[in-house]
C-alpha positions as CSV (number, residue, x, y, z in Angstrom):
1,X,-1.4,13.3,14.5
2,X,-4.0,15.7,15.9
3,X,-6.2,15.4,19.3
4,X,-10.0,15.4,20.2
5,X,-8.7,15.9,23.9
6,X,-5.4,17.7,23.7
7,X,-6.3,18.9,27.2
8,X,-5.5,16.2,28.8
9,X,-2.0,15.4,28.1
10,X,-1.3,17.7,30.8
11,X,-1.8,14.7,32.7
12,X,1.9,13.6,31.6
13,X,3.2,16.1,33.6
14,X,2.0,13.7,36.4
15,X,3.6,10.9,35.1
16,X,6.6,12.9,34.7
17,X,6.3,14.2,38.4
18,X,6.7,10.5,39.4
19,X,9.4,9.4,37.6
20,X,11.3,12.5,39.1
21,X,9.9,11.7,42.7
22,X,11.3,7.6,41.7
23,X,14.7,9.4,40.9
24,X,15.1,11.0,44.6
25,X,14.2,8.1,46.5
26,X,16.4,6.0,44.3
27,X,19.3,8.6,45.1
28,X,18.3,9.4,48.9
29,X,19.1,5.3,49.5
30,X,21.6,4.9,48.1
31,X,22.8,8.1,50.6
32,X,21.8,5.7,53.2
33,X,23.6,3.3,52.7
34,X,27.0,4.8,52.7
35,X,25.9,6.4,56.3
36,X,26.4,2.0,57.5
37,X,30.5,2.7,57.8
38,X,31.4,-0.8,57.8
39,X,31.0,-1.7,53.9
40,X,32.1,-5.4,54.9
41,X,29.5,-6.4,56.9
42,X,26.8,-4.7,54.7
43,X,28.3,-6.3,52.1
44,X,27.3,-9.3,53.7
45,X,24.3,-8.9,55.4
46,X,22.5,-7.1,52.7
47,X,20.8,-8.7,50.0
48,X,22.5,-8.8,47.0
49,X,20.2,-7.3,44.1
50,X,21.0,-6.3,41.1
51,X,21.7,-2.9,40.4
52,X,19.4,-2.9,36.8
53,X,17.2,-5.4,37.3
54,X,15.2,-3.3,40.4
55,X,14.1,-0.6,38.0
56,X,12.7,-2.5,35.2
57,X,9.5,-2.7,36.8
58,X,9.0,1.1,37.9
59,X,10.6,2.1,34.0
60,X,7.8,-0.2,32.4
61,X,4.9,1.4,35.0
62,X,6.2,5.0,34.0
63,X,5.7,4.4,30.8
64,X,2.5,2.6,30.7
65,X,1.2,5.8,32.8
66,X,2.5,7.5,29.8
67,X,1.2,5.8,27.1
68,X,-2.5,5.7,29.1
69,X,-2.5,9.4,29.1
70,X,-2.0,9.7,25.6
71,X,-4.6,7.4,24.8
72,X,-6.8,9.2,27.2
73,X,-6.4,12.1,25.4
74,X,-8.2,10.6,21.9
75,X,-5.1,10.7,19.5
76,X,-6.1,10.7,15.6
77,X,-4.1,9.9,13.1
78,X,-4.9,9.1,9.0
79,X,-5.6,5.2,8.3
80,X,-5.9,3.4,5.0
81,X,-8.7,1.4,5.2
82,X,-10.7,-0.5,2.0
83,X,-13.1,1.0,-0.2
84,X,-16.4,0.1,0.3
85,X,-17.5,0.2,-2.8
86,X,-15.0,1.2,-6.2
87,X,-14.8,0.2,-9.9
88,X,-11.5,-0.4,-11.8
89,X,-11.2,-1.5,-15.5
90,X,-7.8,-3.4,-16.3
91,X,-6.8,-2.8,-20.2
92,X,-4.2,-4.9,-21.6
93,X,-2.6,-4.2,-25.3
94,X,-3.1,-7.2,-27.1
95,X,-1.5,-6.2,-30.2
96,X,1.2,-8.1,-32.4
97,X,4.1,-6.0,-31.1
98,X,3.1,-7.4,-26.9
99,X,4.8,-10.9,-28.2
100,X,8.2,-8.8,-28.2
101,X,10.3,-11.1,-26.0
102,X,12.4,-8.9,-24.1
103,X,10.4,-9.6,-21.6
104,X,10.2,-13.5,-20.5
105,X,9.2,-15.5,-21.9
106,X,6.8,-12.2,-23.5
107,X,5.5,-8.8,-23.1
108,X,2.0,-10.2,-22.9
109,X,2.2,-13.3,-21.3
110,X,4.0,-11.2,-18.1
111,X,1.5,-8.3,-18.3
112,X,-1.4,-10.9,-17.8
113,X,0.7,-12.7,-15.4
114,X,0.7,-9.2,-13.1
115,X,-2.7,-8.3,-14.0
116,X,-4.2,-11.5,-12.3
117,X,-1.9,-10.7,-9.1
118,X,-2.8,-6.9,-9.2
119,X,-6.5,-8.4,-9.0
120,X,-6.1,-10.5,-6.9
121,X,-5.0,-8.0,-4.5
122,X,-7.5,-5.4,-4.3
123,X,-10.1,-5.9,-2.0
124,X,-13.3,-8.2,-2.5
125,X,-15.9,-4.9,-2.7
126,X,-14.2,-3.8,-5.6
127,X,-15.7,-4.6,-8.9
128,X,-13.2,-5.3,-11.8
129,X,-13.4,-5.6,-15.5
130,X,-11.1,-6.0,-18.4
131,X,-10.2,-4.3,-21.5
132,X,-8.5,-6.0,-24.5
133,X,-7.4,-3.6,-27.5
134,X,-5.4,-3.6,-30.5
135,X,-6.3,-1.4,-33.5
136,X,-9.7,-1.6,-31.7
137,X,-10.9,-2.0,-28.1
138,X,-13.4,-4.6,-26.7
139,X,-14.8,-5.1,-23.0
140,X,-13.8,-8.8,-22.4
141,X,-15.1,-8.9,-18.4
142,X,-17.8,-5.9,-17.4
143,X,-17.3,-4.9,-13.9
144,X,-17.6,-7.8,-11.9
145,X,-17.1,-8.9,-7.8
146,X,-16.5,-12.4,-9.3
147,X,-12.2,-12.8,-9.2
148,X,-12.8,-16.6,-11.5
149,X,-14.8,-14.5,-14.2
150,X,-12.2,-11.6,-13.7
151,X,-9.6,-14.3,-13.9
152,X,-10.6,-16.4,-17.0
153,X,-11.2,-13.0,-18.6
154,X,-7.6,-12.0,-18.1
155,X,-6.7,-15.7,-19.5
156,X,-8.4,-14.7,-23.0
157,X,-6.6,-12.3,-23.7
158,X,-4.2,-13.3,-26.7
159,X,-2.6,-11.2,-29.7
160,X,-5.1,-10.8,-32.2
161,X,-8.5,-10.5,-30.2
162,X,-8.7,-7.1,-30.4
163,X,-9.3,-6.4,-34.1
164,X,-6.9,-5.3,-36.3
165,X,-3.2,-4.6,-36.2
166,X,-2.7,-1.3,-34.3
167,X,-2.4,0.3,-30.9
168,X,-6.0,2.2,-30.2
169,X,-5.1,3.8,-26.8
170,X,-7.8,6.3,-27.2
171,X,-10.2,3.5,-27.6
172,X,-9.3,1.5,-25.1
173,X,-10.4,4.5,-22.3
174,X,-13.7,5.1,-24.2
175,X,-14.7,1.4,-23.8
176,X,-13.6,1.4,-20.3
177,X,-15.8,4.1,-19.8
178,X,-18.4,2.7,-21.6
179,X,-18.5,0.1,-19.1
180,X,-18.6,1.9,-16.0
181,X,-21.9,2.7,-14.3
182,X,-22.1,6.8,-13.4
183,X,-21.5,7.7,-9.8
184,X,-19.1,5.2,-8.8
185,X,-15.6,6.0,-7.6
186,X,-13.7,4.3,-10.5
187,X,-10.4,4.2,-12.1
188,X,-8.6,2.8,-15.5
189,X,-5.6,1.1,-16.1
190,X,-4.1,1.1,-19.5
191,X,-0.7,-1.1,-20.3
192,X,0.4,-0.9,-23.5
193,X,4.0,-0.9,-25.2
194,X,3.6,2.0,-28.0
195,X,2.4,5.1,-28.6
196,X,-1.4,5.3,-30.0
197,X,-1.5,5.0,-33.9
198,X,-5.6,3.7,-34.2
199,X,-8.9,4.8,-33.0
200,X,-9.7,7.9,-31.4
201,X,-7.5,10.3,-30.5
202,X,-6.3,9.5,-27.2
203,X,-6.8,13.4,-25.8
204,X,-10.5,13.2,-26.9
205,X,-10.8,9.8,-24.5
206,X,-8.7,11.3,-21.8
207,X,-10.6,14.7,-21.9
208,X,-14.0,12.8,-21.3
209,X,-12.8,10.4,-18.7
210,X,-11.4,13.6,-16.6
211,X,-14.7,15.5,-17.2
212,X,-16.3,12.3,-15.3
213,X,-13.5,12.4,-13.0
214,X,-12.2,9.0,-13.8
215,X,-8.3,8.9,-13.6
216,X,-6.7,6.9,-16.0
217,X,-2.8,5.0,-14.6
218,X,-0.9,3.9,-17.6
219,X,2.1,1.5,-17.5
220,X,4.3,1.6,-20.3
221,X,6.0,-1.6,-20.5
222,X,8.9,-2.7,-22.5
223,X,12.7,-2.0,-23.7
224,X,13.8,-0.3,-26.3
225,X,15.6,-2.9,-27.6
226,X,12.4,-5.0,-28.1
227,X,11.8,-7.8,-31.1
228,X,9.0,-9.4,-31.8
229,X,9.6,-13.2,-31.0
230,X,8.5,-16.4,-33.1
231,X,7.8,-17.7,-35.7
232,X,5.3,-16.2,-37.2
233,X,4.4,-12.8,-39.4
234,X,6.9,-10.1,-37.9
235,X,8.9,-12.2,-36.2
236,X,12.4,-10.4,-35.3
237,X,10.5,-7.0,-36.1
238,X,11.5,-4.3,-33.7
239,X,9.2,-3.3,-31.4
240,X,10.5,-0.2,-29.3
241,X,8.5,0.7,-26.1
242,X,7.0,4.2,-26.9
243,X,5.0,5.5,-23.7
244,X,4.3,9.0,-24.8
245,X,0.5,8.5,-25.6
246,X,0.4,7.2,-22.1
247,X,2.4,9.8,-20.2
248,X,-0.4,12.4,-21.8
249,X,-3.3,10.2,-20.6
250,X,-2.2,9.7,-17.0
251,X,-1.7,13.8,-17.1
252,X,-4.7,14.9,-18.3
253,X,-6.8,12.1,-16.1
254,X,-4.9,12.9,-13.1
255,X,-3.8,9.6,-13.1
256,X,-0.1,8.0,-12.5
257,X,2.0,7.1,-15.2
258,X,4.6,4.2,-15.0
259,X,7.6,2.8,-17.4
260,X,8.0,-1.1,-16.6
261,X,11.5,-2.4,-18.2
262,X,10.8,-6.1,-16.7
263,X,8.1,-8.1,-14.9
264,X,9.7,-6.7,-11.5
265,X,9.2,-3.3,-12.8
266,X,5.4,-4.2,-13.8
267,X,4.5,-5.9,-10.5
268,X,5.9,-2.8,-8.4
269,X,3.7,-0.5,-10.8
270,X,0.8,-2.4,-10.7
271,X,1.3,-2.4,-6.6
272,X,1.5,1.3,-6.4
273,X,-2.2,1.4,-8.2
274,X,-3.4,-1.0,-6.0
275,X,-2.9,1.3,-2.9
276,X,-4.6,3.8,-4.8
277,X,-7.6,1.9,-6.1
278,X,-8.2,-0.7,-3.3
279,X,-7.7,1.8,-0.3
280,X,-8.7,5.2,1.2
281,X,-7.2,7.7,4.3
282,X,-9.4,8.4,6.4
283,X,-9.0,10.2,10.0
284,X,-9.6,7.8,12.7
285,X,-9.4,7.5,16.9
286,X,-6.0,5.2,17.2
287,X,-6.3,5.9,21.2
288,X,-6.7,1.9,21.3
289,X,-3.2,1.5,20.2
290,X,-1.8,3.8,23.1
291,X,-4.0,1.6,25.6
292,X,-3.4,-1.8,24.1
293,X,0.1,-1.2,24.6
294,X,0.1,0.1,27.8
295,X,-1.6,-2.7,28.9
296,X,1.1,-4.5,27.8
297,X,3.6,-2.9,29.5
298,X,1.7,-3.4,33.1
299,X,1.7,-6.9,32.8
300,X,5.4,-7.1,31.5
301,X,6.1,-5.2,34.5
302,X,4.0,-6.9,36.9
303,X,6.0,-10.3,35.6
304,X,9.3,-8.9,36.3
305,X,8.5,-7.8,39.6
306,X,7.2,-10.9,40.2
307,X,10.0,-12.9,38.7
308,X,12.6,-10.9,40.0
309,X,11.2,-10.2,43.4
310,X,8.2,-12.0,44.6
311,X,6.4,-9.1,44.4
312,X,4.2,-6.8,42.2
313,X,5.1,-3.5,41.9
């Protein structure tokens, strides 16, 4: 936390000045009341109060002093606030081996699953689009504010819309990129359960998308025990989750690589990204929070005092 008046938090060595001042006269009565000899009778004739109770109210002013000053002396601190204007471009491997089912019920029926959460999530300014690639890549949603278009997009996606058999990571980034207008703060997502084997070579893609300072999160999701479910062509086929094509795209992009064993695993990737896509830091004046709660604490005071003793303090 940094300050744009650091000066004036000298002023809590008033505040501290009081509370020792409190302190004294707290200690000098009580001095005085052991001067009345008879402890009987002032037993009886003095008020009974209790012995907490009378320094709640002075404990809460002290430290709404305290938190005044700080707030008087402009506190800063770094604030995640929402992009005003971003681009991200969600790609989803739609090839044969996503209908491995050691993920419920499937690998691809779980990543879509996330994917419309994860979009659902960022904020409203940013402008999504979708990416669906097998042994070729093709821009199902361009960027788009609209979450139904971004939505029914996402529903489309189904094993075998994405050309032929095959895992084109490579091509996946260079359509995502395709689709994103220069000059906007942007960012790819790739999820895929294998290692590229089609397309373009993967570095080529991730070389271009860092020279346009585009970073590129991958989530590599799957076990290594994965079969292809079904009945159809494949089925009982294994499927191992290979994320080394991915690993090398998030480090070359600057980007964040994930490994995703389950749809728990998924959703808690696709949340980190979210915080990076949907949100900026930025320095800000918090001094309101200081005040707000000090305010607080005056009338939390004043209603003790009042409460306890009919008075305000």
């Amino acid at each position: 936390m940094s300050w744009l008046s650091p000066e004036r938090l000298w002023l809590l060595l008033a505040v501290a000045a009081l509370a020792a001042a409190y302190v004294v006269a707290q200690r000098r009565r009580s001095r005085y009341a052991v001067r009345f000899t008879n402890l009987k009778l002032l037993d009886r004739v003095a008020p009974k109060r209790p012995a907490w109770r009378r320094h709640v109210p002075a404990v809460l002013f002290l430290a709404m002093l305290g938190l005044l000053v700080v707030g008087f002396a402009r506190p800063q601190a770094e604030v995640r606030v929402p992009r005003e204007q971003a681009t991200v471009l969600v790609a989803v491997d739609v090839s044969r081996s996503m209908l491995a089912d050691d993920v419920a019920p499937d690998r691809l029926t779980a990543a879509k699953q996330a994917a419309r959460a994860f979009v659902a999530d960022l904020p409203a300014q940013v402008n999504v689009g979708v990416v669906g690639f097998a042994g070729t890549a093709s821009v199902f949603v361009p960027p788009t504010a609209d979450r139904d278009i971004v939505g029914a997009g996402i529903d489309r996606l189904a094993e075998g819309t994405a050309g032929e058999a095959g895992t084109a990571i490579g091509d996946a980034i260079g359509a995502s990129l395709g689709a994103l207008a220069d000059g906007t703060p942007a960012r790819v997502v790739v999820l895929s359960d294998g290692a590229n084997t089609a397309g373009q070579d993967p570095a080529q893609a991730s070389a271009a998308a860092a020279q346009r300072g585009v970073p590129v999160d991958s989530i590599s999701f799957g076990t290594a025990g994965g079969t292809i479910g079904g009945d159809g062509p494949g089925a009982g086929q294994a499927v191992p989750v290979d994320g080394s094509s991915l690993r090398a795209v998030a480090e070359v992009t600057g980007g964040n690589y994930f490994e995703a064993a389950d749809a728990a695993d998924l959703w808690d990737a696709y949340s980190d990204i979210g915080g990076v896509i949907g949100y900026e830091t930025e320095v800000q004046d918090v001094s309101a929070r200081f005040i707000g709660i000090g305010l607080v604490l005056a009338v939390l005071a004043a209603l003790a005092s009042l409460f306890w003793f009919a008075r305000l303090p």
